[in-house]
PASEBA-1860 file (N, C-alpha, C; in nm, 3 decimals):
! residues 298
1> XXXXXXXX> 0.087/-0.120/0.000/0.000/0.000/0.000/0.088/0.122/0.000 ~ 0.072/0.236/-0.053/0.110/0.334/-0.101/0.105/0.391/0.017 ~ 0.179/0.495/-0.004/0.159/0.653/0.121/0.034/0.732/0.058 ~ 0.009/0.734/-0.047/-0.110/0.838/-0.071/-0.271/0.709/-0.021 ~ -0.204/0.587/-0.061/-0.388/0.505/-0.004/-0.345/0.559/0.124 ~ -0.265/0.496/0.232/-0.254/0.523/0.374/-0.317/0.628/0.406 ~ -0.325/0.754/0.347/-0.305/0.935/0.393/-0.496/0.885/0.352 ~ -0.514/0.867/0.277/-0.661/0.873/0.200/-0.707/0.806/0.360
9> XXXXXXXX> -0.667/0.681/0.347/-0.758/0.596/0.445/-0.788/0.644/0.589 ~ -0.684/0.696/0.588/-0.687/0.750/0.762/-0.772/0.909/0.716 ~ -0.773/0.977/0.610/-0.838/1.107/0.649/-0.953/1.038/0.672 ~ -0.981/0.915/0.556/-1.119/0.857/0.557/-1.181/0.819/0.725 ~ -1.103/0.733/0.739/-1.118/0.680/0.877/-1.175/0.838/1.014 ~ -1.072/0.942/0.935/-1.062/1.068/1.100/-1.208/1.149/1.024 ~ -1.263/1.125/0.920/-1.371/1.233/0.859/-1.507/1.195/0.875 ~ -1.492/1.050/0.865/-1.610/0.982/0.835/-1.726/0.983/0.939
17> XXXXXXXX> -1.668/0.925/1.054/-1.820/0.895/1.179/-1.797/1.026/1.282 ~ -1.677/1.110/1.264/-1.692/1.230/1.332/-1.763/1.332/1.273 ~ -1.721/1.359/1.159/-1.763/1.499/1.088/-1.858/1.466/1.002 ~ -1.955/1.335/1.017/-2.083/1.318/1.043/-2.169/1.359/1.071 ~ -2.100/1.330/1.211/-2.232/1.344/1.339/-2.200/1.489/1.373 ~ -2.135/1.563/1.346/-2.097/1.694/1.344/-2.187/1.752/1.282 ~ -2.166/1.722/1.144/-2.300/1.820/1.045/-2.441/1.801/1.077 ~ -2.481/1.663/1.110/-2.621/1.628/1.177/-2.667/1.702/1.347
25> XXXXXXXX> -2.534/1.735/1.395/-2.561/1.807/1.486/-2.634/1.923/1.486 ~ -2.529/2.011/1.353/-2.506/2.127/1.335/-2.675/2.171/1.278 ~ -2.764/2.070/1.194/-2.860/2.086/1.118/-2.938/2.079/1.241 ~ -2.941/1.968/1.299/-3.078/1.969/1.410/-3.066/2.056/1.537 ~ -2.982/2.182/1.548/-2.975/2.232/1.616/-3.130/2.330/1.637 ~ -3.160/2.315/1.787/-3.341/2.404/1.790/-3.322/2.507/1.830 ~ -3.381/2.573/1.703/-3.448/2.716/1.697/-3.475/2.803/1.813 ~ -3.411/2.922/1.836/-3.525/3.018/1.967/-3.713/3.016/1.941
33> XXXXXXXX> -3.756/3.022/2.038/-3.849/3.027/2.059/-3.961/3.133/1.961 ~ -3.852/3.246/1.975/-3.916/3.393/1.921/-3.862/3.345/1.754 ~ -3.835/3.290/1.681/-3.772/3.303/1.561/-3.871/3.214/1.502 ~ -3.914/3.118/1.575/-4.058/3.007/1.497/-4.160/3.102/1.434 ~ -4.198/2.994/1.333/-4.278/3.048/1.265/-4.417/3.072/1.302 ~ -4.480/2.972/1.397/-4.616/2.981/1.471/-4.632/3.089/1.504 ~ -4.474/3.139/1.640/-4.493/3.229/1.737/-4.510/3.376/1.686 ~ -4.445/3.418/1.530/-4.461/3.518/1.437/-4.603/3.525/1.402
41> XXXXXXXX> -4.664/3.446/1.359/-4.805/3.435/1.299/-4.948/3.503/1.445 ~ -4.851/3.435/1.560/-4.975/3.492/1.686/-4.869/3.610/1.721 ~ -4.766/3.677/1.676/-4.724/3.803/1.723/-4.800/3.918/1.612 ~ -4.790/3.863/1.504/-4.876/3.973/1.393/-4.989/3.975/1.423 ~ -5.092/3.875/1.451/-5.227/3.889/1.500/-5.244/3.926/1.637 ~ -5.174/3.912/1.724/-5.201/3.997/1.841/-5.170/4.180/1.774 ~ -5.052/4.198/1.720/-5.069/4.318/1.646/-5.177/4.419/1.591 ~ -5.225/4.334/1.510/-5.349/4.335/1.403/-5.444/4.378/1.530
49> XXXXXXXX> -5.500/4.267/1.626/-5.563/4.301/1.726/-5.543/4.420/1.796 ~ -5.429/4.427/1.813/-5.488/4.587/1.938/-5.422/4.686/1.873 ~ -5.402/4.697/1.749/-5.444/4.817/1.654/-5.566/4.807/1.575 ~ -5.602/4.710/1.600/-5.768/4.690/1.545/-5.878/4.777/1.673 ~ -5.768/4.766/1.801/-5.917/4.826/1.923/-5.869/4.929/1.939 ~ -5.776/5.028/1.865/-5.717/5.166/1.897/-5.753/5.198/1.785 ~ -5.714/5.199/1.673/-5.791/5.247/1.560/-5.937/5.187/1.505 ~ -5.953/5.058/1.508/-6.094/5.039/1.444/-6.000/4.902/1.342
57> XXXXXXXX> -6.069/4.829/1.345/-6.037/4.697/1.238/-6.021/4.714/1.131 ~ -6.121/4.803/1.079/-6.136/4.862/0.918/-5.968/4.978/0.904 ~ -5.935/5.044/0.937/-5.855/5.117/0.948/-5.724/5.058/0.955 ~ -5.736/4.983/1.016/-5.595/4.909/1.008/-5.508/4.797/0.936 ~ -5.661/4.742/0.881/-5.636/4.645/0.749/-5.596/4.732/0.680 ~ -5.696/4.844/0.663/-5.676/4.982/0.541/-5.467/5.003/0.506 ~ -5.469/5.007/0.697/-5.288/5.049/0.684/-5.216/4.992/0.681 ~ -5.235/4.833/0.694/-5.134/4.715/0.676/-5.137/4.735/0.513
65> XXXXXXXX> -5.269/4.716/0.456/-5.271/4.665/0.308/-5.178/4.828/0.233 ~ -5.181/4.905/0.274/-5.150/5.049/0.218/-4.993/5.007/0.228 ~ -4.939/4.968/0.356/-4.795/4.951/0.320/-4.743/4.838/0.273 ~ -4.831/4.748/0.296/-4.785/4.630/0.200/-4.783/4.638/0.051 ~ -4.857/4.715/-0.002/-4.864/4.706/-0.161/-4.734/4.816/-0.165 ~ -4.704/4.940/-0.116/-4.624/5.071/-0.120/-4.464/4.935/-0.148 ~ -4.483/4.862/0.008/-4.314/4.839/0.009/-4.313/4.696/-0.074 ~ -4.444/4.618/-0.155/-4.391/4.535/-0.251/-4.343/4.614/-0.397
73> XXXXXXXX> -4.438/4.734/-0.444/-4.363/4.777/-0.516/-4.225/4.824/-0.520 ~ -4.181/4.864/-0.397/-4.074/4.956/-0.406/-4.006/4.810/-0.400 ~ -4.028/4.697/-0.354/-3.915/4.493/-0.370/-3.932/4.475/-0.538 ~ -4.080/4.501/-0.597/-4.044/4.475/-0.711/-3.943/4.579/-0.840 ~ -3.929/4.704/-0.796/-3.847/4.823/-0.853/-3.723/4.744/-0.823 ~ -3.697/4.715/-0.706/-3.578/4.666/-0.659/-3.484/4.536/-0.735 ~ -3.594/4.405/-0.743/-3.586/4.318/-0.790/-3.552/4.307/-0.952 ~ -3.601/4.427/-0.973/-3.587/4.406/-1.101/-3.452/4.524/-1.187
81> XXXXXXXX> -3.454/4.633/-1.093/-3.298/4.661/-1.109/-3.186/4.587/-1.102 ~ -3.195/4.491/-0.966/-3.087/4.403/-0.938/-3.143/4.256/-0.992 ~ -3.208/4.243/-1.090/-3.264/4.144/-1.229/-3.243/4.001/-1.105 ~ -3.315/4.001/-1.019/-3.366/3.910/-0.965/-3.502/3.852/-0.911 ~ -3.567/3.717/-0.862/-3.729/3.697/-0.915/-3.757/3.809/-0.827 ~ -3.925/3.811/-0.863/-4.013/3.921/-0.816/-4.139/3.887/-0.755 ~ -4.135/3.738/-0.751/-4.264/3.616/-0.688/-4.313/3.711/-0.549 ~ -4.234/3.681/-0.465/-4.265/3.730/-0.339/-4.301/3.866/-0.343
89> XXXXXXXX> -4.279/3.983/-0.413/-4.341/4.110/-0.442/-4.447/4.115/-0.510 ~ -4.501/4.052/-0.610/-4.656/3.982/-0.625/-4.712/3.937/-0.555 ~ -4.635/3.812/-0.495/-4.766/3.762/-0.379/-4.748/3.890/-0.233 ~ -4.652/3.963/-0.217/-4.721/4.068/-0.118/-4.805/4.155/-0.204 ~ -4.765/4.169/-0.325/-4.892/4.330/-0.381/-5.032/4.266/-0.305 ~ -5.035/4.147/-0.392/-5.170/4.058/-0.379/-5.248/4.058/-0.261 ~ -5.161/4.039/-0.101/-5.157/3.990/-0.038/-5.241/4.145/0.045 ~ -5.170/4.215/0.016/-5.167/4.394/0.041/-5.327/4.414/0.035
97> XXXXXXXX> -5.369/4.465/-0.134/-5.473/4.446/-0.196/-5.606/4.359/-0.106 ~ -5.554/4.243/-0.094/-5.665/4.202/-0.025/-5.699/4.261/0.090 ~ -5.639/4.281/0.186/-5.629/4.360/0.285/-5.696/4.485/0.302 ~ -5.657/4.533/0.232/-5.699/4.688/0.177/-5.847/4.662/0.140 ~ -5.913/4.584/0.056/-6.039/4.552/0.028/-6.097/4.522/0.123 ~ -6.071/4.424/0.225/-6.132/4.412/0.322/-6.174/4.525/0.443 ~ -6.022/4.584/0.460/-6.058/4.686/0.592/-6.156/4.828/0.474 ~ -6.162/4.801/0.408/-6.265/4.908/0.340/-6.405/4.852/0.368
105> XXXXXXXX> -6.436/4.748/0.363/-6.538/4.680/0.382/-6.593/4.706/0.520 ~ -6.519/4.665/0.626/-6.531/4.655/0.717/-6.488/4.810/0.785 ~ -6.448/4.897/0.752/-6.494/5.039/0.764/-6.607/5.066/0.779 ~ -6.668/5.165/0.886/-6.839/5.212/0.842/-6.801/5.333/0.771 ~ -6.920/5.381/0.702/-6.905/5.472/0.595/-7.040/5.544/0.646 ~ -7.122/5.492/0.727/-7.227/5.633/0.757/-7.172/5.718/0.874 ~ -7.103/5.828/0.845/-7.065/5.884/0.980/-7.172/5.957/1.052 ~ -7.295/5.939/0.974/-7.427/6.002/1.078/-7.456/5.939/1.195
113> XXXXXXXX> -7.453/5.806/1.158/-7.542/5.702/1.247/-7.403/5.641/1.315 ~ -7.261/5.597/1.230/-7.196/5.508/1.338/-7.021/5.620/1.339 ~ -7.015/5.608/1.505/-6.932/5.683/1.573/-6.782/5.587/1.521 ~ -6.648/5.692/1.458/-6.525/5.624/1.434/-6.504/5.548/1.582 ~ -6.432/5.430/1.547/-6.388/5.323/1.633/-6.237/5.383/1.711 ~ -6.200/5.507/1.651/-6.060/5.534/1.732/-6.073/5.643/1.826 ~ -6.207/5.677/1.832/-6.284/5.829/1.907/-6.227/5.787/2.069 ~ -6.145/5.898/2.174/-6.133/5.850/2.272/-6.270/5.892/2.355
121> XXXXXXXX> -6.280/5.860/2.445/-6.389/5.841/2.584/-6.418/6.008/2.582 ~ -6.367/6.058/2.590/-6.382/6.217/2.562/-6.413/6.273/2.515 ~ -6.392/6.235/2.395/-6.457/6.291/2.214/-6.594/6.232/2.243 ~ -6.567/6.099/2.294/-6.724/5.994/2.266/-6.826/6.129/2.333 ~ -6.798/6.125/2.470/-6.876/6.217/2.552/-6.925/6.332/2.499 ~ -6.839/6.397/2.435/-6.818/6.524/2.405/-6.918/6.536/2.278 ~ -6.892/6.404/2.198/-7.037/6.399/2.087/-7.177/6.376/2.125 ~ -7.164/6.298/2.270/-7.310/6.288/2.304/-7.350/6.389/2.388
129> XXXXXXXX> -7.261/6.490/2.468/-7.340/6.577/2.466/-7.396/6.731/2.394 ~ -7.289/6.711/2.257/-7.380/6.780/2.179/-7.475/6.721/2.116 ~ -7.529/6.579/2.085/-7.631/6.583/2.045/-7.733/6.564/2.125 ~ -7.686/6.548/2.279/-7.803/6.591/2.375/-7.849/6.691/2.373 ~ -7.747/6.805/2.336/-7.796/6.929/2.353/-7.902/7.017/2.193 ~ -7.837/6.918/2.108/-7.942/6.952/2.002/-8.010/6.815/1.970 ~ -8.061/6.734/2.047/-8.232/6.647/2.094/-8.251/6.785/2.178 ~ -8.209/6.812/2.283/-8.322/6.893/2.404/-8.362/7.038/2.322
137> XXXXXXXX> -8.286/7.120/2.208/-8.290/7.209/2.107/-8.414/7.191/2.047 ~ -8.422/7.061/1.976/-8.524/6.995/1.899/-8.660/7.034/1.974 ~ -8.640/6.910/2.048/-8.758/6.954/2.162/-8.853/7.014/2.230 ~ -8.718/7.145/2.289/-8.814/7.269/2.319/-8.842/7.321/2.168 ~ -8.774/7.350/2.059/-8.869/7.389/1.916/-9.004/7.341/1.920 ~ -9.033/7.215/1.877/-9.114/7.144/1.883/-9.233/7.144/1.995 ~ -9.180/7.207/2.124/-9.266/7.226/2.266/-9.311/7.366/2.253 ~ -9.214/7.459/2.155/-9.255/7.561/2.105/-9.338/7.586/2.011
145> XXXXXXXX> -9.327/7.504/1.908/-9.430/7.529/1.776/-9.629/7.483/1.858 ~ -9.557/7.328/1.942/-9.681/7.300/1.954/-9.797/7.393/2.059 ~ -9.676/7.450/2.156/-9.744/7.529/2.273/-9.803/7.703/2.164 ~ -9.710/7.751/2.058/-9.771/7.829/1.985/-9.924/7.791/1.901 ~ -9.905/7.668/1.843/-10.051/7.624/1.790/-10.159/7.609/1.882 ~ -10.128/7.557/1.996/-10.218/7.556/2.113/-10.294/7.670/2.116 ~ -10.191/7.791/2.144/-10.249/7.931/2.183/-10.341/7.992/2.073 ~ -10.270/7.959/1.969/-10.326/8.009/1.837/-10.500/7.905/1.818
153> XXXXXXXX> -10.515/7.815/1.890/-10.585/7.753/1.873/-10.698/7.791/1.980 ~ -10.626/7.814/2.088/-10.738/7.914/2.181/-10.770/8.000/2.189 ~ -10.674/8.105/2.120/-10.735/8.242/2.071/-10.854/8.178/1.934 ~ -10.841/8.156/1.890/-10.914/8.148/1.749/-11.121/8.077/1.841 ~ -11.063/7.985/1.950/-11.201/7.932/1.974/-11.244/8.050/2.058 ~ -11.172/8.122/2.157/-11.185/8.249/2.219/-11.268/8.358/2.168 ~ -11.211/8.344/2.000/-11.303/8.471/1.931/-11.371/8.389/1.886 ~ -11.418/8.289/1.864/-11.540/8.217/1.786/-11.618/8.233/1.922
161> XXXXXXXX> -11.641/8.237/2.043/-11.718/8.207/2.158/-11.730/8.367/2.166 ~ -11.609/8.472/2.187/-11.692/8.579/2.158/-11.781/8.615/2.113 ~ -11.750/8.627/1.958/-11.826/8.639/1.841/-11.950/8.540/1.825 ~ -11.948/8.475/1.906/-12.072/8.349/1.905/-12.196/8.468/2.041 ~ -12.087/8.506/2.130/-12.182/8.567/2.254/-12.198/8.688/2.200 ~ -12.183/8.764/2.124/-12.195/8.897/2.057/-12.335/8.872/2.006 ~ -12.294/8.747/1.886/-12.435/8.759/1.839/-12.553/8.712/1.886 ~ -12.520/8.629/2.044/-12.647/8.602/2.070/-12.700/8.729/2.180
169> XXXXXXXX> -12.571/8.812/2.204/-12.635/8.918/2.275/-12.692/9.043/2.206 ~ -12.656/9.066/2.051/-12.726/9.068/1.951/-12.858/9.080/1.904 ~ -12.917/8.927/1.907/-13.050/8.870/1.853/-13.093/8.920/1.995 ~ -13.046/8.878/2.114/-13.110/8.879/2.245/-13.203/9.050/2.242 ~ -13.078/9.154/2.233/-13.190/9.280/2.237/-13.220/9.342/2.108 ~ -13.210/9.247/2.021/-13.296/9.269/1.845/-13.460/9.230/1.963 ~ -13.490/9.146/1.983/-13.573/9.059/1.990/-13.654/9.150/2.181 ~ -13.563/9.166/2.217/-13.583/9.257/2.369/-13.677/9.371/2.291
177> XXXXXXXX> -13.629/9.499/2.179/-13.664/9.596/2.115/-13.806/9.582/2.041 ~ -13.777/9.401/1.980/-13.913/9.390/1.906/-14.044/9.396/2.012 ~ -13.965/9.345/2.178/-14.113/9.311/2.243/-14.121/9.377/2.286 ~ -14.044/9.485/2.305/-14.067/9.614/2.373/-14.124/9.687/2.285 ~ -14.115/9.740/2.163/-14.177/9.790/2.044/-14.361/9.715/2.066 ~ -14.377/9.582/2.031/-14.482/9.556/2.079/-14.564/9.579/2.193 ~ -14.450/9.602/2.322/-14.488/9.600/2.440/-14.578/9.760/2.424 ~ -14.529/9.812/2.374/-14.537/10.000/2.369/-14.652/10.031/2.278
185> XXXXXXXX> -14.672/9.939/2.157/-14.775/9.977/2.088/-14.926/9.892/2.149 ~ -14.882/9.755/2.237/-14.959/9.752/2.284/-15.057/9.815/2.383 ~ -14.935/9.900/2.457/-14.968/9.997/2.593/-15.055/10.147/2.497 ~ -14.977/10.149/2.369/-15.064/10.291/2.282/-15.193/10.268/2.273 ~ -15.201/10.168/2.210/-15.346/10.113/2.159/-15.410/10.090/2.311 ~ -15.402/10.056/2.394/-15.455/10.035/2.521/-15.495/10.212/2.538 ~ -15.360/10.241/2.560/-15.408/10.397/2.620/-15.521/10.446/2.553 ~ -15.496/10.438/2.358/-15.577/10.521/2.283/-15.678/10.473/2.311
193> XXXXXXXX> -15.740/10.373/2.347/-15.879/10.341/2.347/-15.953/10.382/2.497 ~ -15.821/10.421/2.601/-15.899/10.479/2.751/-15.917/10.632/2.678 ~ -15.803/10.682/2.607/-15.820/10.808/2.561/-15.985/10.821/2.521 ~ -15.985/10.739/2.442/-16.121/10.728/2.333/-16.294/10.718/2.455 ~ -16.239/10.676/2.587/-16.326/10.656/2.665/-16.348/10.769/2.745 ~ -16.233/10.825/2.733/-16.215/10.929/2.881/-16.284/11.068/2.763 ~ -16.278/11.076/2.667/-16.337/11.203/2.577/-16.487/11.193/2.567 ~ -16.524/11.036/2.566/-16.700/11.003/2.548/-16.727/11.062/2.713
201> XXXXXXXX> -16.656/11.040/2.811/-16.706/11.079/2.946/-16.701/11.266/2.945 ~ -16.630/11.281/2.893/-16.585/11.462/2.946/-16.701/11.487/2.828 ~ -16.756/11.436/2.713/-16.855/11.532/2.612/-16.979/11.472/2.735 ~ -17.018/11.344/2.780/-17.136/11.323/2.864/-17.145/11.438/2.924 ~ -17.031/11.456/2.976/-17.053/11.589/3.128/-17.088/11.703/3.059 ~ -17.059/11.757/2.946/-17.057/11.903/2.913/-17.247/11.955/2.974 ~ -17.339/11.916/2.919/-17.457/11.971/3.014/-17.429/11.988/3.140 ~ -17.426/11.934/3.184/-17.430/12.011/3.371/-17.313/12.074/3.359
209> XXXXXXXX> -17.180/12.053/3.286/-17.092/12.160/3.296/-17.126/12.326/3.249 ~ -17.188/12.320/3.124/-17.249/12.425/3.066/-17.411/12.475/3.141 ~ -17.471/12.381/3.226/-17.581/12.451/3.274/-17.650/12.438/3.151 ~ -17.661/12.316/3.078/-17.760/12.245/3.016/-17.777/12.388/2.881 ~ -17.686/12.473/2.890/-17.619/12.531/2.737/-17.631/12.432/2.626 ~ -17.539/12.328/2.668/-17.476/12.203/2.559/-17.631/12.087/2.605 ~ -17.761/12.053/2.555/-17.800/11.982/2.625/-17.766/11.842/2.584 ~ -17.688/11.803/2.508/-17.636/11.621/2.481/-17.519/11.704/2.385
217> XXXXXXXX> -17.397/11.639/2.420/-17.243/11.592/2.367/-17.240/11.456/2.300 ~ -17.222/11.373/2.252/-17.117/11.279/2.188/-17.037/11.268/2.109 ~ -17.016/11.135/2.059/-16.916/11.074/1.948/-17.031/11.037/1.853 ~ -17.062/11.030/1.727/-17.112/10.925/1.620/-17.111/10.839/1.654 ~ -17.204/10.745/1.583/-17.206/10.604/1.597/-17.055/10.498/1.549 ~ -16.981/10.607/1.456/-16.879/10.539/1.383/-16.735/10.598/1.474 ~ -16.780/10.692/1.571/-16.669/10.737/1.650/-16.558/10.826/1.577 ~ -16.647/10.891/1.466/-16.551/10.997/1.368/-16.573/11.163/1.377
225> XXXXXXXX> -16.627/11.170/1.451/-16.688/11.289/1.465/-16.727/11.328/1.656 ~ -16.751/11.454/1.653/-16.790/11.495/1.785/-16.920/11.563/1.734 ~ -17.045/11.525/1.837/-17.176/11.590/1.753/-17.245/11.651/1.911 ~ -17.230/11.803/1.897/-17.312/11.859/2.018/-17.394/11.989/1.989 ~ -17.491/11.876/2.123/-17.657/11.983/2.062/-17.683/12.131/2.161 ~ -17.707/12.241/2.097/-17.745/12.318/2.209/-17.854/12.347/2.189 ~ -17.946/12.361/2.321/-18.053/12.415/2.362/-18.151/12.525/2.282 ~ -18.228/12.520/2.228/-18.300/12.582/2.166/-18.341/12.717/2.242
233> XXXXXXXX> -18.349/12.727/2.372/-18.364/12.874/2.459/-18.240/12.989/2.409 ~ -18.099/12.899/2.419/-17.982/12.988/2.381/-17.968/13.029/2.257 ~ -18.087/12.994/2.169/-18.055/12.983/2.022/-18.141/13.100/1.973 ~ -18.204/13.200/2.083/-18.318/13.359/2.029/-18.225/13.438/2.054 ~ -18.148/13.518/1.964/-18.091/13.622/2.026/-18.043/13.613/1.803 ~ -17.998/13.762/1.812/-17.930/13.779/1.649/-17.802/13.660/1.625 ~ -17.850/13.681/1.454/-17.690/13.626/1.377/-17.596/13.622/1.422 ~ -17.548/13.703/1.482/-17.450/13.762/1.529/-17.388/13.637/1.678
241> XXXXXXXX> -17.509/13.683/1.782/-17.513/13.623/1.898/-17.487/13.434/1.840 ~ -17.576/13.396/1.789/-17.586/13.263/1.706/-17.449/13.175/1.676 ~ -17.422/13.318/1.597/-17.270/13.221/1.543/-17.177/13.269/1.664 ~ -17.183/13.320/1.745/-17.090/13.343/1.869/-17.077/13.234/1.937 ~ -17.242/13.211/1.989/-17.256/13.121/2.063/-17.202/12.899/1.976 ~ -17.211/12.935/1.889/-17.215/12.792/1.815/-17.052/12.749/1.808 ~ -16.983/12.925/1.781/-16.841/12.904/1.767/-16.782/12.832/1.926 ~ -16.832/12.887/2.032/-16.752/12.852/2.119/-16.826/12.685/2.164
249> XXXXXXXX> -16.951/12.655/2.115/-16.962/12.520/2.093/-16.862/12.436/2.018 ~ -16.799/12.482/1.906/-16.692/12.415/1.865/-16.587/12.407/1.866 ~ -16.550/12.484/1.994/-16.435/12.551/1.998/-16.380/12.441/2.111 ~ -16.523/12.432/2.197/-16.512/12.343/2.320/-16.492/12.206/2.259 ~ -16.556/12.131/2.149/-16.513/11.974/2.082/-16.393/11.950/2.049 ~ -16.352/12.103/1.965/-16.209/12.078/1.931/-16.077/12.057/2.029 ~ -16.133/12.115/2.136/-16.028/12.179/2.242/-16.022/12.007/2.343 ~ -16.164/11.954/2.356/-16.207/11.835/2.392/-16.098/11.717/2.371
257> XXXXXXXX> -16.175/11.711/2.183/-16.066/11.597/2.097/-15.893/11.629/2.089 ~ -15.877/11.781/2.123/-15.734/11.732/2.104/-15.680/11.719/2.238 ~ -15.777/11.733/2.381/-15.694/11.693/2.525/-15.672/11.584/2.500 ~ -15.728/11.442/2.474/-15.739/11.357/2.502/-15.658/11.243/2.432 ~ -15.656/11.324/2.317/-15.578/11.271/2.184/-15.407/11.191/2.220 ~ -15.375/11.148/2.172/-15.433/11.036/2.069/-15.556/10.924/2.053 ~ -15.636/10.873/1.969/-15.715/10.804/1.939/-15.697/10.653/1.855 ~ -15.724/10.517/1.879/-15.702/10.477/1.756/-15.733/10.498/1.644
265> XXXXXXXX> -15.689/10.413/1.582/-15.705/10.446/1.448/-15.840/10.394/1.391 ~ -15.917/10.426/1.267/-16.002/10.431/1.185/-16.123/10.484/1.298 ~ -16.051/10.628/1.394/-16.214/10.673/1.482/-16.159/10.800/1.469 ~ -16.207/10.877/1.565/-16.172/11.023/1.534/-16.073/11.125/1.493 ~ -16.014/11.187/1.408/-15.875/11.221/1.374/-15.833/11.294/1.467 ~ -15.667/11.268/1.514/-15.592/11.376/1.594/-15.589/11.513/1.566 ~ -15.566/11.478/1.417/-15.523/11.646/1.376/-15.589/11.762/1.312 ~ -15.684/11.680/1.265/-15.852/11.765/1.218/-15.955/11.702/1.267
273> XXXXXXXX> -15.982/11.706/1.414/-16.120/11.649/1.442/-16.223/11.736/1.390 ~ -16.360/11.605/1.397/-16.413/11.685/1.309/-16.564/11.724/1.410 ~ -16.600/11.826/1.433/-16.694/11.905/1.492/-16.822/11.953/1.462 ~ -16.947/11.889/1.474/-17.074/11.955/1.405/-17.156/12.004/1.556 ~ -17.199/12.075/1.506/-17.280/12.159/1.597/-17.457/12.171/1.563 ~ -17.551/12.101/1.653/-17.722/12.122/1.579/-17.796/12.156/1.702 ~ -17.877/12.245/1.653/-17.963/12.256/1.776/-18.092/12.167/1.784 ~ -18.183/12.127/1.910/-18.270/12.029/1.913/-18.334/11.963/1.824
281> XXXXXXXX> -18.355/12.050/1.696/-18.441/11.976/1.609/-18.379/11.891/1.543 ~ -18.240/11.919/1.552/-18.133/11.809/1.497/-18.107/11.908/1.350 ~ -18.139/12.056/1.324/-18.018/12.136/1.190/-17.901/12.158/1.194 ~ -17.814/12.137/1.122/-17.710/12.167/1.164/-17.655/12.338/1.128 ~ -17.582/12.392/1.250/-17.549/12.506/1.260/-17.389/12.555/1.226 ~ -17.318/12.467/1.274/-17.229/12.476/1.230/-17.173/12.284/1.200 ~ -16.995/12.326/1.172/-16.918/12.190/1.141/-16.789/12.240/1.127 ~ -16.687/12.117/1.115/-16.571/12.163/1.035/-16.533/12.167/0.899
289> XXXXXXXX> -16.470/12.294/0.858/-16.457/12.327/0.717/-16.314/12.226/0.677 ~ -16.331/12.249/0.523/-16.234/12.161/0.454/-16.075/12.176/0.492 ~ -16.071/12.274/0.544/-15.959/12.326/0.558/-15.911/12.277/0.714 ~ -16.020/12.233/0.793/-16.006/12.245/0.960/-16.046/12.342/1.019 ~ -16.108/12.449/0.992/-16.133/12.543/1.070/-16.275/12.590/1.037 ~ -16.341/12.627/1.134/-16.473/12.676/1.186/-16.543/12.707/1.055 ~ -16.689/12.653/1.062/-16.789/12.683/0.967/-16.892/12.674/0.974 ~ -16.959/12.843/1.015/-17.100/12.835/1.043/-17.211/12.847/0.923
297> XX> -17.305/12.743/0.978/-17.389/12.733/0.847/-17.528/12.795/0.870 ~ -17.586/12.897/1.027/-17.675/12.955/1.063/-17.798/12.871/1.087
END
């Protein structure tokens, strides 16, 4: 055997079952704890998580996916200056993208109705009590419009109940006036007819008032006239004496009918009664003229 087999055999012999179990060492050597791949996967999702409850879930997908697509482009610019693959900068664009779609999704988008998820306790407050304060705004408006319609609604029945008592206080002395108007023409007509009685009594009396001068006074049968007789003794003396004496016979009917006056109606007139004058045999001596005034007929 040679010096070069010898040298071979023995490196063989010093390489073989040592620097073996050397390299098998060297491979199965275990990993830190923090460098596994599990423990990465629940360190990003605990991540994800409590920037999901400080900003809002939607928001933070929004900002993972925003820098994931930013820094795969700027791997694929890279990759491809230094002309090497670009797989893994696709599958992050991709990866990005999705992300981004989702926390958009899962964003709210009515900011009327739902409050941002990153609002602190302060802000929160601070929004509810301005919109406490414009509900209680609302409110009294509303406690205002309705308490104004109210009023407006009681003034309006206010003047309808006025205006309702107006007119029945109104009709009340329309209707007071009519019966009083009646009341009054009833009391006329009453009076005129004592009138009408109390003149038949004062012409009865004129004889014994005159000392049987006048010997019968009345009314007509139709109550239109005054008819008085004198004495045939007073009736010898001149023309003269005659119509003296006859005048103040009619002077006395006229003077009679208008004390007593008013009269009803369709009997003796107020304003031209009418006056005949006859002596016993029943001629007439005098009357009233057309005119109303004295007319002796001898």
């Amino acid at each position: 055997m040679s010096k070069k087999d010898n040298s071979s055999n023995r490196s063989d012999i010093n390489n073989s079952p040592s620097d073996s179990n050397k390299k098998v060492t060297i491979n199965n050597t275990t990993l830190p704890w923090y460098k596994k791949t599990w423990v990465k996967i629940i360190i990003v999702i605990v991540a994800i998580w409590g920037l999901g409850l400080i900003f809002g879930i939607g928001n933070t997908l929004d900002f993972i996916g925003i820098v994931t697509i930013i820094s795969s482009i700027i791997y694929l610019i890279y990759s491809i200056i230094k002309k090497k693959k670009s797989r893994n900068s696709v599958i992050a664009f991709i990866v990005g993208f999705i992300l981004l779609t989702v926390g958009s999704i899962a964003t709210p988008r009515n900011e009327s109705t739902s409050e941002p998820e990153h609002l602190t306790k302060a802000q929160k407050a601070k929004k509810e009590k301005e919109l406490a304060i414009k509900k209680a705004k609302k409110e009294k408006e509303l406690a205002a419009e309705k308490a104004k319609k109210e009023k407006e609604l009681a003034a309006e029945k206010a003047k309808k109940e006025k205006e309702h008592k107006a007119e029945l206080k109104k009709e009340k002395e329309v209707k007071e006036k009519k019966e009083e108007k009646a009341k009054k023409r009833k009391l006329i007509a009453k009076n005129k007819h004592n009138n009408l009685k109390k003149l038949k009594d004062a012409l009865a009396n004129l004889p014994e008032d005159t000392n049987n001068t006048i010997v019968d006074a009345r009314l007509d049968d139709e109550n239109l006239s005054i008819e008085i007789t004198l004495t045939d003794d007073a009736l010898s003396g001149t023309d003269a004496q005659l119509r003296s004496l006859t005048k103040k016979a009619w002077n006395i009917g006229i003077n009679y009918a208008n004390k007593y006056a008013p009269y009803p109606e369709d009997t003796i007139s107020e304003n031209r009664p009418e006056v005949d004058i006859y002596d016993e045999a029943g001629n007439t001596l005098a009357t009233t003229g057309f005119l109303g005034g004295f007319k002796f007929k001898g």
